[in-house]
N, C-alpha and C positions, 0 to 999 in steps of 0.2 A: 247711449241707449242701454234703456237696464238688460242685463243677462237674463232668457227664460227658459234657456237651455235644460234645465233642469227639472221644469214646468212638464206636467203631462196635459196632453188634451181634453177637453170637458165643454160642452154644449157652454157655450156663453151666449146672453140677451141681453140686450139695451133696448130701452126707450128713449127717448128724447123730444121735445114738447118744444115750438118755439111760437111766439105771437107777435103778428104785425096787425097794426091798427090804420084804419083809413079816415080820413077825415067830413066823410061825405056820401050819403046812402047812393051816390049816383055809381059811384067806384064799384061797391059792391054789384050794383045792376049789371055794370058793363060786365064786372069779370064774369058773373053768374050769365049773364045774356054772350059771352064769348065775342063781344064788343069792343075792346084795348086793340088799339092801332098793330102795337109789337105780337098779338096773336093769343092761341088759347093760357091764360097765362097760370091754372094749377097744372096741364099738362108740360107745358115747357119748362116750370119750375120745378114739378116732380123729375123730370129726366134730368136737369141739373144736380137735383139733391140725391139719387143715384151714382148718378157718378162723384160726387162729394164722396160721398160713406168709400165707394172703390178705392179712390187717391188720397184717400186720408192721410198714410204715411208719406205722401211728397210733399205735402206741405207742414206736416207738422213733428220736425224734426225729431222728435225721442219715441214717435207712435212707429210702431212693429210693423211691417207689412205682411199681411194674413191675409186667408181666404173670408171676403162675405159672399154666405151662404143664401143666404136671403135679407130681403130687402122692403119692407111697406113703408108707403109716406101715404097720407091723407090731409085733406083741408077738411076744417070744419069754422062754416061761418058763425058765428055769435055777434048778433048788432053789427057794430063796426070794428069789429075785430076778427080774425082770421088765424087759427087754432092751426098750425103744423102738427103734425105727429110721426114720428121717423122710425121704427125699428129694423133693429139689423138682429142678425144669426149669424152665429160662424161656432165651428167648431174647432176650436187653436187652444194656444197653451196661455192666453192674453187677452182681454176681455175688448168688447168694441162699443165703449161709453164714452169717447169720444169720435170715433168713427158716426154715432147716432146723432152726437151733437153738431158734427160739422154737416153733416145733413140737411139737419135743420136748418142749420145758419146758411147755406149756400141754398136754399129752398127760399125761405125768406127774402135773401138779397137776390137773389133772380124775378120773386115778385116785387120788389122795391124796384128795381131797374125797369120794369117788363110797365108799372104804374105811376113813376114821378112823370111822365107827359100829362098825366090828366089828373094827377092829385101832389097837389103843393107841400100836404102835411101828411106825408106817411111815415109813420115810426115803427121800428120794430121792438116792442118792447122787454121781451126776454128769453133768453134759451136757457133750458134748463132740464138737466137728468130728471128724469122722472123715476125710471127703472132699471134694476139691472139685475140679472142671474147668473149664476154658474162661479166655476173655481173655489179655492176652498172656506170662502165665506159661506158658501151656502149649505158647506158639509156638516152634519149633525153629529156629534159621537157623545162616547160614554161621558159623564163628567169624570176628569178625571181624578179626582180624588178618589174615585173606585174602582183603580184600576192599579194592581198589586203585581210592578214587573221588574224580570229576572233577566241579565244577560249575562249568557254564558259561551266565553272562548273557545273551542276545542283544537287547541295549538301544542302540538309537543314541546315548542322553542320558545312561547310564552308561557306557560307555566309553568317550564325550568326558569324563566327569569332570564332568558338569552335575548328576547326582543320585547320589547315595546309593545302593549294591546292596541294595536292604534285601530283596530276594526272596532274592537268595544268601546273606546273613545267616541268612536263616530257616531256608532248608533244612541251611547249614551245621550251625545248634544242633541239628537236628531229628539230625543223625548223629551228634553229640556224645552225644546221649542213648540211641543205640545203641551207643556206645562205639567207632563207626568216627571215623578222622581223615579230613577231604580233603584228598587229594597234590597236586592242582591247582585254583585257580580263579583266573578269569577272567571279565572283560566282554568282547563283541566287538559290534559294530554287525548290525544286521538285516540284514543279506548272504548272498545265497543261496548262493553260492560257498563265501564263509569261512565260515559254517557250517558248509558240508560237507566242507572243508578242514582243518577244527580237532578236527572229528570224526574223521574217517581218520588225522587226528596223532594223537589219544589213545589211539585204537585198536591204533594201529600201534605203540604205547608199552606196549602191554599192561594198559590200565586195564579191570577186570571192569567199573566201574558208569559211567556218563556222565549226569549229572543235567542236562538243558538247561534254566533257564525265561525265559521269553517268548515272545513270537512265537509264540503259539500258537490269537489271536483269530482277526478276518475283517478287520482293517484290511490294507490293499495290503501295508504294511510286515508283516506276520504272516508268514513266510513258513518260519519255525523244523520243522513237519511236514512239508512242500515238501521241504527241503533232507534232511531225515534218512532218508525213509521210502525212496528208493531203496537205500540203505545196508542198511536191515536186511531179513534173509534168514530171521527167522524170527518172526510178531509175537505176541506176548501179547498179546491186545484187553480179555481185564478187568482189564489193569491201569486202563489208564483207564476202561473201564466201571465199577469199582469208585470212582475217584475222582470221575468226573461225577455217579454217584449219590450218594453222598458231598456232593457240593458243595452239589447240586441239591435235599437235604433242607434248605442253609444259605441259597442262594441261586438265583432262579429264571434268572439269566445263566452258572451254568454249561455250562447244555447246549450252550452257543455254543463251548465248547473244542474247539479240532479235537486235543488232543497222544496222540499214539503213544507206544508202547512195544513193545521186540523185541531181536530180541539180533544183531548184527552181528560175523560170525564167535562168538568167546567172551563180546563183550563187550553189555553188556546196557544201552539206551540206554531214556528215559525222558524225556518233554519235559510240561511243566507251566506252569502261568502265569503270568505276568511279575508281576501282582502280589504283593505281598507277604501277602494274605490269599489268596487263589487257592493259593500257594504251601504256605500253612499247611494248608489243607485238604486241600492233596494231599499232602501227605509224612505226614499223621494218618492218611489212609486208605487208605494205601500201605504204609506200615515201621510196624513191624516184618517185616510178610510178605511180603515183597517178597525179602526176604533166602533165605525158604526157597530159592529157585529156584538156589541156587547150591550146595545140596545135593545137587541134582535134573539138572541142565542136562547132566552128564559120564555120569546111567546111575546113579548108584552112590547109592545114599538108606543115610541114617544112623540108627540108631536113637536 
């Protein structure tokens, strides 16, 4: 079963469309006249295809078991054909486009059992996705080729060269997989000053994004919010509400994070935690959508 552990929650929809054909306008009478021996057969088929979409995960070994939030099935007759339509909702961390399609398909084979007594040729001819929303397909952000960003360490013992950036690592790869590059990084020591000095350099340099981690605890040396918040002149507070919730479903020492996020003049600053898992957890429940904001920030939204 793939890992979604890392996955945040997002409205997810499916549709799913499935046709069975009858061989005989008599079939259609009966079902439409509630006339089939085995009973009313789109009500007993719609409760089967209900329950499908619920147990999707017991029969189909790699699918996640999740909450469905809602649930439509409909017939629509056409000729001699007979039009399924299935949607499901849920709000999870994994989308329910197969949970829609087994729906269908158990909707279907319920009216196939419910009408081989009185029709010798029925086929079901296809199930098939029709729709689906949510997750980060559907997210829209900046292109990024214009998007100019900077990560910066604020580690006493990595910018001596005593340890490893593996926080900056992380976040670097984390934009790799956004397909943004970073123009700049850099360690610099827990300095309240240079902080704020290195920030108003990149600023002044014209970088959209400034990724700081560390210094973001309650130790005396933490002092990475200190230094930036006078800076910024306009703040986004769920970005980190978003990440400490985020963290805090992983581990119960997130809420100890003081790091901000706001935008300083154009540029849009972002401070996260010096660890290297701290760091992981916040760049998962930050980017992609973090990116919209630079769609948004000048007035002008894209479709």
């Amino acid at each position: 079963m793939v890992n979604i552990t890392h996955k945040s929650n997002t409205l997810r929809q499916a549709i799913a469309v499935a046709e069975l054909s009858v061989s005989d306008p008599a079939t259609i009478d009966a079902i439409v006249n509630k006339r089939v021996p085995k009973g009313d057969v789109f009500e007993f088929s719609r409760a089967a295809g209900l329950l499908a979409c619920k147990k999707t995960y017991e029969v189909i070994p790699d699918c996640h078991p999740l909450p469905v939030e809602y649930t439509a099935i409909g017939h629509e007759i056409v000729g001699l054909t007979i039009v399924i339509k299935v949607e499901v909702h849920t709000v999870y961390k994994t989308g329910v486009e197969v949970e829609a399609m087994h729906g269908a398909a158990i909707t279907a084979l319920t009216m196939y059992d419910m009408l081989k007594p009185i029709d010798d040729n029925i086929e079901i001819k296809s199930i098939r996705l029709e729709k689906k929303k949510g997750g980060k397909s559907d997210i829209k952000y900046a292109y990024p080729d214009t998007v100019k960003v900077a990560v910066i360490t604020c580690s006493d013992s990595v910018s001596k060269g005593l340890n490893p950036d593996k926080s900056g690592d992380v976040i670097e790869q984390h934009m790799l997989k956004h397909k943004l590059q970073v123009s700049h990084r850099e360690a610099i020591a827990d300095e309240f000053d240079l902080i704020q000095a290195k920030a108003k350099q990149l600023i002044a340099q014209g970088f959209d994004l400034l990724l700081f981690t560390g210094g973001t605890g309650l130790s005396p040396r933490d002092v990475t919010p200190d230094a930036l918040r006078p800076l910024i002149e306009r703040d986004v507070p769920g970005v980190m509400e978003a990440a400490r919730n985020y963290g805090q479903q992983r581990t119960p020492y997130a809420m100890l994070s003081r790091g901000i996020a706001g935008f300083a003049g154009d540029t849009l600053i972002i401070t996260m935690p010096g660890s290297p898992r701290g760091a992981e957890e916040s760049m998962a429940a930050v980017f992609p959508y973090i990116l919209h904001v630079f769609r948004v920030k000048d007035g002008v939204r894209h479709n």
